[in-house]
C-alpha positions as CSV (number, residue, x, y, z in Angstrom):
1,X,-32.4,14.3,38.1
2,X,-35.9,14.7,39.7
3,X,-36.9,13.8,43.2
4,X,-33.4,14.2,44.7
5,X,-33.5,15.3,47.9
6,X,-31.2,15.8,51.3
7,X,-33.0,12.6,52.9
8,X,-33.0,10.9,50.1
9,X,-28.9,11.0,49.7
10,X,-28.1,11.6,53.1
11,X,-29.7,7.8,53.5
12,X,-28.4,6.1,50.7
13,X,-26.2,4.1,52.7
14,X,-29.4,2.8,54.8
15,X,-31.6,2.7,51.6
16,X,-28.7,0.3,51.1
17,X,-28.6,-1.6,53.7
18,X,-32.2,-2.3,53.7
19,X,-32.0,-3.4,50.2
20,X,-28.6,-5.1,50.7
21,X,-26.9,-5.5,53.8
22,X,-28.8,-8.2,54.9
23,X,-28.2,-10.4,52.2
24,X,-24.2,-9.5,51.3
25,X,-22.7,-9.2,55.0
26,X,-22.5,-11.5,57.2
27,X,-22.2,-12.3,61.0
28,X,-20.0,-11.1,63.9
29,X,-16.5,-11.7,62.9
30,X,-16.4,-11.8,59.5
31,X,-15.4,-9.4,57.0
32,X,-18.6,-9.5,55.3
33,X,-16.7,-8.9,51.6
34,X,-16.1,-11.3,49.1
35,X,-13.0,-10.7,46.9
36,X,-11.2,-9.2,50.4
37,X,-7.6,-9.3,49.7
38,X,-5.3,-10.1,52.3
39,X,-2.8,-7.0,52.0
40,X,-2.4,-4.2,54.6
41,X,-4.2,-1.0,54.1
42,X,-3.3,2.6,55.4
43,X,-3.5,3.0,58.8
44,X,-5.8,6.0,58.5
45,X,-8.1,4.6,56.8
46,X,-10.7,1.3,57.6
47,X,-11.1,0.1,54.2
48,X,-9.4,0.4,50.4
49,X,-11.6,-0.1,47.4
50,X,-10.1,-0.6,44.4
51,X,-7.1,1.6,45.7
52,X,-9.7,4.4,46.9
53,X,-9.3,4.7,50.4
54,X,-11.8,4.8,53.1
55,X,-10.9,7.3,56.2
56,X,-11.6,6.3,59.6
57,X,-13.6,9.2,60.4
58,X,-16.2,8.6,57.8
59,X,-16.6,5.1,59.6
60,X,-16.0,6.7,63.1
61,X,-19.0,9.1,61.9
62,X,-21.4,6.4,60.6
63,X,-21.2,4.5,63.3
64,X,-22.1,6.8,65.9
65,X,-25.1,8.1,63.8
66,X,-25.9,4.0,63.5
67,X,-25.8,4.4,67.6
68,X,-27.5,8.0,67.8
69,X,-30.2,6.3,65.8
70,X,-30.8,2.9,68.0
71,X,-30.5,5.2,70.9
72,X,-33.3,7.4,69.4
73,X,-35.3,4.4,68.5
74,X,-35.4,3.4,72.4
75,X,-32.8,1.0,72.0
76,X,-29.7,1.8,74.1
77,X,-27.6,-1.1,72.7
78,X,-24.0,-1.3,74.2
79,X,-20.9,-0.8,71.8
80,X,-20.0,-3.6,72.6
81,X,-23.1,-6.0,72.1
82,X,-23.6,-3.9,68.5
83,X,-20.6,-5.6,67.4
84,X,-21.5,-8.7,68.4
85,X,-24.2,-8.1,66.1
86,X,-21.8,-7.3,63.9
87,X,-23.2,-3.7,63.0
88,X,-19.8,-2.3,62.7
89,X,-19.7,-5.2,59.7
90,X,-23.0,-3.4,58.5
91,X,-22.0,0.3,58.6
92,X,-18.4,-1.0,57.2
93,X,-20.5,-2.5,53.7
94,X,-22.6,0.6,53.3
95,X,-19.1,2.7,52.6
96,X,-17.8,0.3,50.6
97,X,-21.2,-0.3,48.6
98,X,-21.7,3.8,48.3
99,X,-17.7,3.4,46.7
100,X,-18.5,0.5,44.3
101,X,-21.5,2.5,43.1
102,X,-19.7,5.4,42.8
103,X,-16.6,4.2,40.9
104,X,-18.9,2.3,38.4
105,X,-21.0,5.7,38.4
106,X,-17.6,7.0,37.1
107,X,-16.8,3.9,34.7
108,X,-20.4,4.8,33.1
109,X,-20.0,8.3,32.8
110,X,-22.4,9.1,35.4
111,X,-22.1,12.3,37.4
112,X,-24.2,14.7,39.3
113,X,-24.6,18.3,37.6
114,X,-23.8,21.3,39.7
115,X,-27.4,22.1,39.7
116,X,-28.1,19.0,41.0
117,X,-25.4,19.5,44.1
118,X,-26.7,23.1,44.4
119,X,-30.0,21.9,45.0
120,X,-29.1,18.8,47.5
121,X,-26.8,21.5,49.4
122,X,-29.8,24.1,50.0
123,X,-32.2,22.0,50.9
124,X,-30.2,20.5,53.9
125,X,-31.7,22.0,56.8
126,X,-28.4,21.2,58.4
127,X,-27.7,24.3,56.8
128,X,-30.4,27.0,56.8
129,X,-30.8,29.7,59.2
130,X,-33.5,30.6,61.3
131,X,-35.8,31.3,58.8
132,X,-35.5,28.3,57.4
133,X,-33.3,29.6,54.4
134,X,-29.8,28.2,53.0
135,X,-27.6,30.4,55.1
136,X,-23.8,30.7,53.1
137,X,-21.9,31.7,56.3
138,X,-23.9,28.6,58.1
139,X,-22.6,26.4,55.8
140,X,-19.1,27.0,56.4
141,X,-19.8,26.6,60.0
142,X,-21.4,23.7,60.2
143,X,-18.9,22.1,57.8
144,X,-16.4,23.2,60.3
145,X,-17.4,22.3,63.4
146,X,-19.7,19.3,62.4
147,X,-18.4,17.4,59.1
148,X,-14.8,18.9,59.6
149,X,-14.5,19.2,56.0
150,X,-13.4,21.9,53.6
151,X,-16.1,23.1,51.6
152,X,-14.6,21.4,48.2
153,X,-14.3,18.3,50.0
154,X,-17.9,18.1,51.6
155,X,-19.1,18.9,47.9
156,X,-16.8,16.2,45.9
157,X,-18.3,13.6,48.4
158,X,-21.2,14.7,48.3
159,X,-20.9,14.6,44.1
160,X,-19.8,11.3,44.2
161,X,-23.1,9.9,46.4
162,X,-25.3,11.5,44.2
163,X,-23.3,9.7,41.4
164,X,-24.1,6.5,43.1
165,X,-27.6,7.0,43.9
166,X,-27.2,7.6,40.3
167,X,-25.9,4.1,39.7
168,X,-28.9,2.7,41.6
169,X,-31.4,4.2,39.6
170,X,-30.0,3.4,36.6
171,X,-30.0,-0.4,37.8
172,X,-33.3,-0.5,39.1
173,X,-34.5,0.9,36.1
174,X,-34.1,-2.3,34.1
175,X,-36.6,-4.0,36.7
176,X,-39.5,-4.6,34.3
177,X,-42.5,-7.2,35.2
178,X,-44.9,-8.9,33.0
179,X,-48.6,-9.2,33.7
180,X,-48.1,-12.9,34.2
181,X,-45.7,-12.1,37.2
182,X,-48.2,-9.8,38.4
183,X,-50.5,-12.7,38.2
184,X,-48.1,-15.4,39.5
185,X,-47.7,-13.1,42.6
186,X,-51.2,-12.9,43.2
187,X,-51.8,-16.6,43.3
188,X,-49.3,-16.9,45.6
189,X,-50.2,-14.0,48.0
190,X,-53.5,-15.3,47.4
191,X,-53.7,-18.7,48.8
192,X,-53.0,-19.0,52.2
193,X,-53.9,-20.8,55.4
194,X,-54.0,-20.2,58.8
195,X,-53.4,-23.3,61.2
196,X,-53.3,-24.3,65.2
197,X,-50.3,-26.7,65.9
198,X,-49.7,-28.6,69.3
199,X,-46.1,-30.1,69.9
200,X,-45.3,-33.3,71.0
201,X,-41.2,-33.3,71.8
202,X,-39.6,-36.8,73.8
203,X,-38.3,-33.4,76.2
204,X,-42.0,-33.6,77.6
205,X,-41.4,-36.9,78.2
206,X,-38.1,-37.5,79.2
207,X,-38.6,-37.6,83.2
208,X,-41.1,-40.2,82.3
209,X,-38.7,-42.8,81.2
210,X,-37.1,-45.1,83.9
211,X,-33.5,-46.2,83.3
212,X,-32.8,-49.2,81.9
213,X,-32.6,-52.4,84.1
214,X,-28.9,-54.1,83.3
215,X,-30.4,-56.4,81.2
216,X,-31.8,-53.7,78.9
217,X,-29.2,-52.1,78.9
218,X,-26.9,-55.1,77.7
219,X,-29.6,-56.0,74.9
220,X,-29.7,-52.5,74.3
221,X,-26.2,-52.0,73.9
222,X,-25.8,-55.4,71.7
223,X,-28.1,-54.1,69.1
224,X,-27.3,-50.6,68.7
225,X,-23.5,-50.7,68.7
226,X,-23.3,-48.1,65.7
227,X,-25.7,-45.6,67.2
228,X,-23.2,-45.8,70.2
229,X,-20.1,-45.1,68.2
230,X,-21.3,-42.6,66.1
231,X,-23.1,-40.8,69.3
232,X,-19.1,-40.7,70.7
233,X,-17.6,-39.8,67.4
234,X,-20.4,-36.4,67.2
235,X,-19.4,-35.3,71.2
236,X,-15.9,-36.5,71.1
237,X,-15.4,-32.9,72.6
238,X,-17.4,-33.8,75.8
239,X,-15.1,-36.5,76.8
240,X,-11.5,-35.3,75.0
241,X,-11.2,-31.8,76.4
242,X,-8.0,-29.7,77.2
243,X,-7.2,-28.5,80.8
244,X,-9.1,-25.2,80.7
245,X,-10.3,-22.4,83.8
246,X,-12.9,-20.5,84.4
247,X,-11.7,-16.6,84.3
248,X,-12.4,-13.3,85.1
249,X,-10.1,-10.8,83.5
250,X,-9.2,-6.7,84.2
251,X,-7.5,-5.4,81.3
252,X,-5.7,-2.2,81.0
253,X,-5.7,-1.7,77.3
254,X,-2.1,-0.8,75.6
255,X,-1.5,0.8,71.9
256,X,-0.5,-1.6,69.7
257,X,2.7,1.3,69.2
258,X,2.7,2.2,73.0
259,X,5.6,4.1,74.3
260,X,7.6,2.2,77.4
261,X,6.5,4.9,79.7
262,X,2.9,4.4,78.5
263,X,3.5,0.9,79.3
264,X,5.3,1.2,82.5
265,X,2.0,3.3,83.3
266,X,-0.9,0.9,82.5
267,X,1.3,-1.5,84.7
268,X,1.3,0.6,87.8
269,X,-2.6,1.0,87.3
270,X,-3.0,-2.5,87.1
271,X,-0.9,-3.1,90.4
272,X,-2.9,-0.6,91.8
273,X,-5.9,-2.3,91.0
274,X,-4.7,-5.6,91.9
275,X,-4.0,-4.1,95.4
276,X,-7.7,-3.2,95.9
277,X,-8.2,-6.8,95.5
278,X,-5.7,-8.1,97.6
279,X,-7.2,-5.5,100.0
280,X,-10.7,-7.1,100.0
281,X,-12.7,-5.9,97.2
282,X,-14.1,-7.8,95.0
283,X,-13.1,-8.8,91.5
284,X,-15.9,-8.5,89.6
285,X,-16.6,-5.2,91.4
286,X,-13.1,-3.7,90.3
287,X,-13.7,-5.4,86.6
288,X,-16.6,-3.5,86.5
289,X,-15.5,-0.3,87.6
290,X,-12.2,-0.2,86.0
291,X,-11.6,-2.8,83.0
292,X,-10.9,-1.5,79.8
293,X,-12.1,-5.1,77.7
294,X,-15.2,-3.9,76.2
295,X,-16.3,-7.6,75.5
296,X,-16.3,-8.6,79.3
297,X,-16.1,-5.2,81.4
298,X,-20.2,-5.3,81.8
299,X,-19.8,-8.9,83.4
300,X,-17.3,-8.0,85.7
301,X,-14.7,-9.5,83.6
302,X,-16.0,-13.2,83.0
303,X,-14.5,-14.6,80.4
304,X,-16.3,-18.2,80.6
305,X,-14.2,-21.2,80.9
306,X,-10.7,-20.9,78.3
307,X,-8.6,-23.1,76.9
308,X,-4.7,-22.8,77.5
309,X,-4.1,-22.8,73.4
310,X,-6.4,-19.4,73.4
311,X,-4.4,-17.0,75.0
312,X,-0.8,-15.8,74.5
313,X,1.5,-18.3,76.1
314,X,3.0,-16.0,78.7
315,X,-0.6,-15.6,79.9
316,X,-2.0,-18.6,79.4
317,X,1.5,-19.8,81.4
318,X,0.9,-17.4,84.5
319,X,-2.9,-18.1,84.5
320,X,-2.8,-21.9,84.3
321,X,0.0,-22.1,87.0
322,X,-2.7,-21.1,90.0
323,X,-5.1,-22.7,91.9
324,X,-8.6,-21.6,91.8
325,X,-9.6,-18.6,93.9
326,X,-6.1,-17.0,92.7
327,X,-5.2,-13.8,91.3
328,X,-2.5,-12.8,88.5
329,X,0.2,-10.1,89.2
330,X,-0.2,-8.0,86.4
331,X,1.0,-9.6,82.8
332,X,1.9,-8.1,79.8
333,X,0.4,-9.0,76.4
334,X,-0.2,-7.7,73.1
335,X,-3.6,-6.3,74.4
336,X,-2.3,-4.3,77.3
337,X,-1.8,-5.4,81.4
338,X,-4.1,-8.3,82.4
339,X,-4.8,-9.6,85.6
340,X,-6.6,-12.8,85.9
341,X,-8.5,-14.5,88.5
342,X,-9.0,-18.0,88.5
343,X,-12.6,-19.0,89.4
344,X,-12.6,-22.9,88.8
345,X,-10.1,-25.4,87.1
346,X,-10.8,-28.7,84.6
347,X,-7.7,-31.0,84.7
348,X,-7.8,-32.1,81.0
349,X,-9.4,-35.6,79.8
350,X,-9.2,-38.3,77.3
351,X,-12.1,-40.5,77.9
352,X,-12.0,-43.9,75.5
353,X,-15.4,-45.1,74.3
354,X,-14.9,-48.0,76.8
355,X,-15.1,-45.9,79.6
356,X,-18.8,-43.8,78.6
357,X,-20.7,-46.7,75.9
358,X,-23.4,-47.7,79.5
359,X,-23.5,-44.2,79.9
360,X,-24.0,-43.1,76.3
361,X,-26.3,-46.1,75.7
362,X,-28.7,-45.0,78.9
363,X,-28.8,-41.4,77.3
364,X,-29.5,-43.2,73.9
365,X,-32.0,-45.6,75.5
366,X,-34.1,-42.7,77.1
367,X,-34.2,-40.6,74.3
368,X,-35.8,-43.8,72.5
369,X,-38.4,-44.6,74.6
370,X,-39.1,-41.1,75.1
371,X,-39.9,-40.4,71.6
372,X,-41.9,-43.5,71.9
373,X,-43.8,-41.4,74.4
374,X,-44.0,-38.1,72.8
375,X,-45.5,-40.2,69.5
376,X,-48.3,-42.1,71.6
377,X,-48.9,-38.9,72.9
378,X,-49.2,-37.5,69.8
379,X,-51.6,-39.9,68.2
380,X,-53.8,-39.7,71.9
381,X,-54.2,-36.0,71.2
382,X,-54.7,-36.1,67.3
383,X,-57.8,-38.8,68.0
384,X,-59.5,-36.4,70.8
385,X,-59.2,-33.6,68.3
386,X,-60.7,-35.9,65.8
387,X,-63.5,-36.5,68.4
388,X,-64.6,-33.2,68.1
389,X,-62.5,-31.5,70.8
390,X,-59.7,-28.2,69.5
391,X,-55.8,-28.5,70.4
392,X,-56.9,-25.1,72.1
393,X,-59.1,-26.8,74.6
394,X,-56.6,-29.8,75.6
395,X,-53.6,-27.5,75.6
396,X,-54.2,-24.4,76.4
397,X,-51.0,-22.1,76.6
398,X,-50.4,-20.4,80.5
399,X,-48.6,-17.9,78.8
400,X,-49.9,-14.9,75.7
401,X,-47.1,-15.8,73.8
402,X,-45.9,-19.5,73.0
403,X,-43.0,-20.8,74.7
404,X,-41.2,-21.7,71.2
405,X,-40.9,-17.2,70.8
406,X,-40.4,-16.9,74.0
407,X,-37.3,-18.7,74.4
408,X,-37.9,-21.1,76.9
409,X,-38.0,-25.1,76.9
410,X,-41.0,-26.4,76.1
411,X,-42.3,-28.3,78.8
412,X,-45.2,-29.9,77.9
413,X,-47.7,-29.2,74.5
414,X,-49.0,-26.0,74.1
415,X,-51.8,-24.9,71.6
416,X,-50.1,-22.1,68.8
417,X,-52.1,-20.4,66.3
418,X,-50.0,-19.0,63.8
419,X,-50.3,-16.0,61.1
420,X,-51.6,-16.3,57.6
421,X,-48.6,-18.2,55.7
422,X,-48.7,-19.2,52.0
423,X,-47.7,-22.1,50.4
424,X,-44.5,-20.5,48.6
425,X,-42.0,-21.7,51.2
426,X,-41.7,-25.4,54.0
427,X,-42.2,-23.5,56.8
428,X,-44.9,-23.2,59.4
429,X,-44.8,-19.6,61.4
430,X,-43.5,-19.6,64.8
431,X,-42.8,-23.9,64.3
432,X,-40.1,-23.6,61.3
433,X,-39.5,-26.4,58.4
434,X,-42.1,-28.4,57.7
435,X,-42.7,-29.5,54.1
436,X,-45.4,-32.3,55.1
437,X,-47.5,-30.2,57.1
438,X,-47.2,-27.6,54.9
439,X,-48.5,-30.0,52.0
440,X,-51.4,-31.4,53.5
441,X,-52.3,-27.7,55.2
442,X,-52.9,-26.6,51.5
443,X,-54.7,-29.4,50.3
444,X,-57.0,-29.0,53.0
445,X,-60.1,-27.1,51.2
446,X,-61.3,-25.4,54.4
447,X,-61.2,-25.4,58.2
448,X,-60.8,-29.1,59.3
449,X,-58.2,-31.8,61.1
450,X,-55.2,-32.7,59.4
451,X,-55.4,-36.6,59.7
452,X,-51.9,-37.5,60.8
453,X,-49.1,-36.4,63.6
454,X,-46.3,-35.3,61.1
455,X,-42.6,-35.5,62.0
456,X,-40.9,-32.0,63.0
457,X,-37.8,-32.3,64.4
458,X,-37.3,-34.6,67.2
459,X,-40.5,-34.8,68.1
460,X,-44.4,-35.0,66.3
461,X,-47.1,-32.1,65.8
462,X,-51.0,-32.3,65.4
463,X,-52.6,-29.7,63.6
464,X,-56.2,-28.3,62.7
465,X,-56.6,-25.5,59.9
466,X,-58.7,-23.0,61.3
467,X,-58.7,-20.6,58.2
468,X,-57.9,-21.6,54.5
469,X,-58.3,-18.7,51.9
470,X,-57.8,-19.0,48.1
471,X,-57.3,-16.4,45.4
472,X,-60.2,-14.9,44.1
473,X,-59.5,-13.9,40.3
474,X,-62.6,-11.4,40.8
475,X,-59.9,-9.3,43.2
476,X,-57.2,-9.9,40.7
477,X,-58.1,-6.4,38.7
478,X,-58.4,-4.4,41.9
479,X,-55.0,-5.4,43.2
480,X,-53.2,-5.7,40.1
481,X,-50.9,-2.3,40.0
482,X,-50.7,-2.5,43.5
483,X,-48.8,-6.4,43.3
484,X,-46.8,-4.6,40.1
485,X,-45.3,-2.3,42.2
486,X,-44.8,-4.7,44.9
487,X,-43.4,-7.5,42.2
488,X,-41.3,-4.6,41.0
489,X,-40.0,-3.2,44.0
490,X,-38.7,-6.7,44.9
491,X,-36.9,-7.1,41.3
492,X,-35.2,-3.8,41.9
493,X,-34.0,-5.0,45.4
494,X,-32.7,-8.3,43.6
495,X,-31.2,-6.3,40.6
496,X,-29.1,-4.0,42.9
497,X,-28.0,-7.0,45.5
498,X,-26.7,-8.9,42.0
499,X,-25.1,-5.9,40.8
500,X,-22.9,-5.1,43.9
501,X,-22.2,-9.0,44.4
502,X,-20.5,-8.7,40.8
503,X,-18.9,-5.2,42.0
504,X,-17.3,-7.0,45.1
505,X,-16.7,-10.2,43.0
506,X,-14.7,-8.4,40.5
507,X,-13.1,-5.7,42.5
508,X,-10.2,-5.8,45.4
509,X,-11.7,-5.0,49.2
510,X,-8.8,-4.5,51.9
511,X,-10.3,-4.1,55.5
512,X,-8.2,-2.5,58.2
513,X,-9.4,-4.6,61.5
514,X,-7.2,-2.9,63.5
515,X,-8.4,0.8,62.5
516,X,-12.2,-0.9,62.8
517,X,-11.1,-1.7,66.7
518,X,-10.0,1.5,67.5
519,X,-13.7,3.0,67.0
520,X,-15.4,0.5,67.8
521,X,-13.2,-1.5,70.4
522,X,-12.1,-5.0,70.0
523,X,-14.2,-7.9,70.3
């Protein structure tokens, strides 16, 4: 096969996770495979596909070249925030993808030639000596004391990723685009608009709205009985909560197989940590220093406020038994030795809709009148702009970037010019849905007011197009192999991400959480 090369393979699995990942896995916590059975799988290994195993040190190896490479990208992300992300999810799907192409390389009779390997395997620099040459007695070593694999093992993996790259090829082949696609693709890229949107949300407005007098309230609460009930029903959990505590935690971890020695060990650490405590230093100090929980270490052991159903009882029994300010003696649990510090306690409630309707309906009746607000303030600003002034000059922002990318709460309107967007999708850049905008944006033939405050939300926005660009068919000749490419590109991307959805659909995934943890440590 032309064009193969050691980057090209070497990178398959993050050709396929650009291509893929982000559409077939999924967030922190979940599997990320459809099809995942619910059987055990070997303990050596972090995945079986179709039967074929996956070892833990082909994970254990991809996911520290996944953290070599944030690291080298100036992005020293923890461990234990990458799983948050779920990465390990990420780097667990390209294996399993890289197998599911390579078995149904197999089931179509496609392999890799020994020319082919020979080539791949010479060209690695990993392997050439100074000179720059494919260096035999390098190769042994590096396989080794890098890849610690046999040579015939290296090579039959490496034979069956070329197979799959194989498989990829062969699947994007079939992406094939008509000129009227081409052409479809240009209109589309082709008509765009630019616009500068001020928001108006009742948030602004909120410190603005008085309390209602008793006799508001009572009308209030007389005509919007419903709204009252269903506000209860949505928040139940505000008002119906279990006794819970704030926590801190030190953990000591344990193997899930731990010897009683080894746990009669981890014990006498955690007393001896729980002594420094007693002794004056502080827990979040010692947490910090000496915690083995990977999720909360960093913190200095906060764990956030728990509920008593969320732990193993004979923690969640030791814990809940002390008054706040109090420390654990050093418990026991599947996880390892624990000591837990009480920071605050919440006895547990069952309010009755009786006992929160005034103050439901105040919250209720202020969010009303404040949308009232944000609305008349809405329509104020969208008749100045009318007048001749720009959303630019009666809100300017304080800040270079708006406050909705900024993550802060809005406080009052700010002027946001977004990016060129096209009328293919509802959404506004850097404001999110918004079909009726979006209409009336490309209607708009040029630069000019759009004549109403539209709905967003919970609140209103007032808009002025500043730029409005259509396709012009004279361009369409000059860009039209450029938007094939493009238009095919994005058909091979959707070919492979159908092809692996029906490979996981119609095949059996067992993931080993437990051999996952041990790399990457437990979340």
């Amino acid at each position: 096969m032309d064009g193969l090369n050691p980057r090209k393979v070497f990178s398959l699995l993050f050709i396929i996770a650009i291509a893929v990942v982000f559409t077939l896995s999924f967030g922190p916590g979940s599997s990320g495979f459809s099809g995942t059975g619910t059987a055990t799988t070997a303990p050596g290994s972090v995945a079986t596909v179709n039967g074929k195993e996956i070892p833990v040190r082909d994970f254990a190896t991809q996911w520290a070249r996944q953290m070599n490479f944030l690291r080298s990208q100036g992005s020293p992300i923890p461990e234990s925030m990458a799983r948050q992300f779920g990465m390990h999810n990420q780097v667990l799907d390209r294996l399993v993808n890289t197998e599911l192409l390579a078995q149904a390389a197999e089931r179509h009779g496609i392999t890799a030639s020994d020319d082919e390997l020979r080539k791949l395997i010479h060209q690695n620099p990993d392997f050439h000596n100074k000179e720059g040459q494919f260096d035999m007695q390098r190769y042994s070593q590096v396989l080794r004391d890098f890849y610690r694999k046999t040579p015939p093992d290296f090579e039959s993996e490496l034979r069956r990723q070329l197979a799959a790259q194989k498989m990829v090829d062969v699947v994007r082949a079939n992406a094939v685009v008509s000129d009227d696609e081409v052409r479809a693709r240009f209109e589309k890229e082709g008509n765009q608009a630019k616009v500068v949107f001020a928001r108006f949300l009742p948030t602004m407005y909120a410190d603005k709205v008085p309390a209602p007098t008793a006799a508001q309230l009572a009308e209030w609460k007389k005509a919007h009985e419903k709204e009252i009930k269903d506000y209860f029903e949505a928040n139940r959990f505000v008002y119906q909560q279990p006794e819970r505590i704030r926590a801190r935690q030190v953990l000591v971890k344990l193997a899930p197989d731990a010897t009683a020695e080894q746990k009669a060990q981890a014990k006498a650490r955690a007393e001896a940590l729980r002594k420094e405590i007693d002794g004056g230093k502080d827990f979040a100090t010692v947490a910090r220093e000496s915690s083995e929980d990977p999720g909360s270490k960093a913190r200095g052991g906060d764990l956030g406020w728990v509920e008593r159903g969320s732990w193993e009882p004979v923690l969640a029994n030791v814990a809940f038994a002390l008054k706040a300010g109090e420390v654990t003696q050093p418990v026991e649990t599947k996880f390892g030795v624990h000591l837990v510090k009480v920071e605050e306690k919440q006895a547990a409630q069952d309010k009755k809709l009786e006992e929160v309707q005034d103050e439901i309906a105040t919250t209720l009746f202020k969010q009303e009148r404040a949308k009232e607000v944000a609305r008349a303030e809405a329509d104020k600003a969208l008749a100045a702009v009318k007048g001749g002034k720009t959303l630019k000059e009666l809100f300017p922002s304080e800040k270079e970037q708006p406050a909705i990318l900024r993550f802060e709460t809005e406080t009052r309107p700010e002027a946001v010019e977004t990016d060129s967007f096209t009328a293919e999708g509802e959404a506004v850049p850097h404001l999110g849905p918004a079909p009726a905008l979006v209409k009336a944006a490309f209607a708009a033939t040029g630069p000019q007011v759009l004549d109403q405050a539209f709905p967003v939300g919970e609140g209103f926005v007032v808009a002025q197009v500043v730029e409005r660009q259509k396709p012009d068919a004279a361009g369409f000749d000059k860009r039209k192999e450029e938007l094939r490419a493009q238009a095919r590109q994005a058909k091979q991307i959707e070919l492979t991400e159908s092809f692996l959805k029906a490979l996981k659909k119609n095949g059996t995934i067992v993931t080993n959480t437990e051999a996952i943890d041990s790399v990457v440590g437990a979340g």
